[in-house]
N, C-alpha and C positions, 0 to 999 in steps of 0.2 A: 622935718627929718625924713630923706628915703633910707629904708632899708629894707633888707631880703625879707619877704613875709616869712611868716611864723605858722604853725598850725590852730593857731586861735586864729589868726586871719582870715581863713579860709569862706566863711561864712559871710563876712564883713564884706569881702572882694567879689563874690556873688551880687550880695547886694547893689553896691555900689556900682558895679558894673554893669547892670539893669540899670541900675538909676540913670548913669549917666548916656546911655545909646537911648532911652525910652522914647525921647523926642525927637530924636535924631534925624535930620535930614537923609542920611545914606545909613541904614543900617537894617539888618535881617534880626535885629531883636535875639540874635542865638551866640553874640558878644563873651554872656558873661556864662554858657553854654559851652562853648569853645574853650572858655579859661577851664572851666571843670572840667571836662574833656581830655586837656592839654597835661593837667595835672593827673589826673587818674590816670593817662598811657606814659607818666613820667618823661613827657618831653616838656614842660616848662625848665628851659635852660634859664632863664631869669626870669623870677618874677620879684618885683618889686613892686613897694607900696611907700604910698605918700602920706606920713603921720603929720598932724595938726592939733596940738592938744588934747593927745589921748585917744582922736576919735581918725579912722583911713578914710583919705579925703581924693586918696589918687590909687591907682594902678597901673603897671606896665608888665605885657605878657613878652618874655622873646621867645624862641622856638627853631626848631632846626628847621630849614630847607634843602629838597635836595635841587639839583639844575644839571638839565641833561644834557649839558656839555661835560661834568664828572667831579665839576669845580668842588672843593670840601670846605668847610671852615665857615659855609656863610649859615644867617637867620632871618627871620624876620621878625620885624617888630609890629607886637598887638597882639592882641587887641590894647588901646590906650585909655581912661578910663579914669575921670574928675566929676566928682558930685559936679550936678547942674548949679547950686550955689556958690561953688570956689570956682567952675569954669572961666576963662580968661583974664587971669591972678598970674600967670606964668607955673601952674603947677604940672600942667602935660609940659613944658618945655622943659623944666626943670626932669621930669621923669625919663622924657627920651636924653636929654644929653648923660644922664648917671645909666641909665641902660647901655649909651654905644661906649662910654669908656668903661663900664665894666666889660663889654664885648673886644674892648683894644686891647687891657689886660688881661683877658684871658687865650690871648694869642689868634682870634676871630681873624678871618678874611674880610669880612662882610658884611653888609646888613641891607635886606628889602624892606619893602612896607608896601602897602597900598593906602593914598592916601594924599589931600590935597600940598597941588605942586608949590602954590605959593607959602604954603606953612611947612612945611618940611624943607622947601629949598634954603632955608639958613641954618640946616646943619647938616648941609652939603649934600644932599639928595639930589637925585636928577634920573631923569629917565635914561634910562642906557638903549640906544636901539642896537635889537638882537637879545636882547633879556627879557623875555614875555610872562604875560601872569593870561593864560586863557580867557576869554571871555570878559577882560578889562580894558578899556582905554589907555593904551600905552601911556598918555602922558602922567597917570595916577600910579602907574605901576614904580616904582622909582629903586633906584638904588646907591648903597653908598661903599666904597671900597677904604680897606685900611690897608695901604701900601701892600696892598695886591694888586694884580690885574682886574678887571672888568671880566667875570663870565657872559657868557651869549649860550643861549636856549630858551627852553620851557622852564620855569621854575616850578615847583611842587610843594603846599603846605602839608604837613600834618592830616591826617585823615580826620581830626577833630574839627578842622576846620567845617566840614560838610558836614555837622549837625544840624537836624531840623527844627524847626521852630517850636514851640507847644502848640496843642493846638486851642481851638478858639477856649475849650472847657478848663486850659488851664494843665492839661495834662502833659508833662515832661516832650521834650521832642524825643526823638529816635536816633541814636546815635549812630547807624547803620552799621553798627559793628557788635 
C-alpha cells in the first residue's frame, strides 16, 4: 500500500532511508538528512511511504525546484528509498509512478531527478539539453514534462539538499542553516 506518511512515520523514514543509501554506490550518506531537512523547512510537497504488512518498506521525497528560466510548477523527486531486503521487488517503481501522478493531479509542470538514465528512462525521463543541475553529468540530470514545455537553465534544490554529513563520532551533520 503507498500512502501520504503520517507523523508516526517519521522516525521509520529516517531509518529506512539510512538503511537503504548505506551501501550505496553514489550516495553522500546525508539522504535521510535531507528528508528531515525538507520536512522541518516544510517543503516536502510529497512524501510518500511504501507499507508492507504493517512494517514502511519504501519512501519517496518530492520537493519544489526553482530554474532560472522563471519556469513554475516543477519538482523534483528524492530522495527514493527501499530497505536493502525489498530492493528490486518493483517497490522504487511502484513509488515514483504514484509520486508523478499524484504531481499530474495536482496540476505539476514537472518533475527532475538526479539519477540513473537507464532506470528512470521508462517513466519518460530524459535529459533535456539546457536544463542543468551544477556540478552533475548532464546525462543523470534528467527531466519529465506534464504537457508543459521543457524549461532550459540552472535548476536549484532546496537548501536542505546541502546538509552535511555526520561526522566520523557519529554527530548530526550541519545543516548550514
Amino acid at each position: 500500500m503507498i500512502r501520504p506518511e503520517s507523523p508516526g512515520d517519521v522516525e521509520a523514514i529516517h531509518a529506512l532511508t539510512a538503511a537503504a543509501f548505506l551501501n550505496g554506490p553514489h550516495t553522500s550518506h546525508t539522504e535521510h538528512l535531507i528528508v528531515d531537512a525538507l520536512r522541518a523547512a516544510e517543503q516536502l510537497t510529497l512524501s510518500l511511504v511504501h507499507e508492507r504488512d504493517g512494517a514502511l518498506i519504501g519512501h519517496v521525497a518530492v520537493s519544489p525546484v526553482t530554474i532560472r528560466d522563471g519556469s513554475r510548477g516543477w519538482f523534483g523527486l528524492g530522495p527514493i528509498s527501499v530497505l536493502p531486503e525489498h530492493q528490486g521487488q518493483g517497490v522504487g517503481s511502484e513509488l515514483v509512478r504514484a509520486a508523478l501522478e499524484r504531481l499530474r493531479e495536482e496540476g505539476a509542470q514537472g518533475c527532475v531527478l538526479l539519477g540513473e538514465p537507464a532506470y528512470y528512462g521508462r517513466f519518460g525521463f530524459r535529459a533535456v539539453p539546457g536544463l542543468v543541475l551544477p556540478g552533475v553529468p548532464p546525462e543523470y540530470f534528467q527531466a519529465l514534462a506534464f504537457d508543459a514545455p521543457l524549461p532550459h537553465g540552472e535548476v536549484a534544490y532546496h537548501e536542505a539538499f546541502d546538509v552535511l554529513p555526520p561526522d566520523l563520532e557519529g554527530n548530526p551533520g550541519d545543516d548550514r542553516g
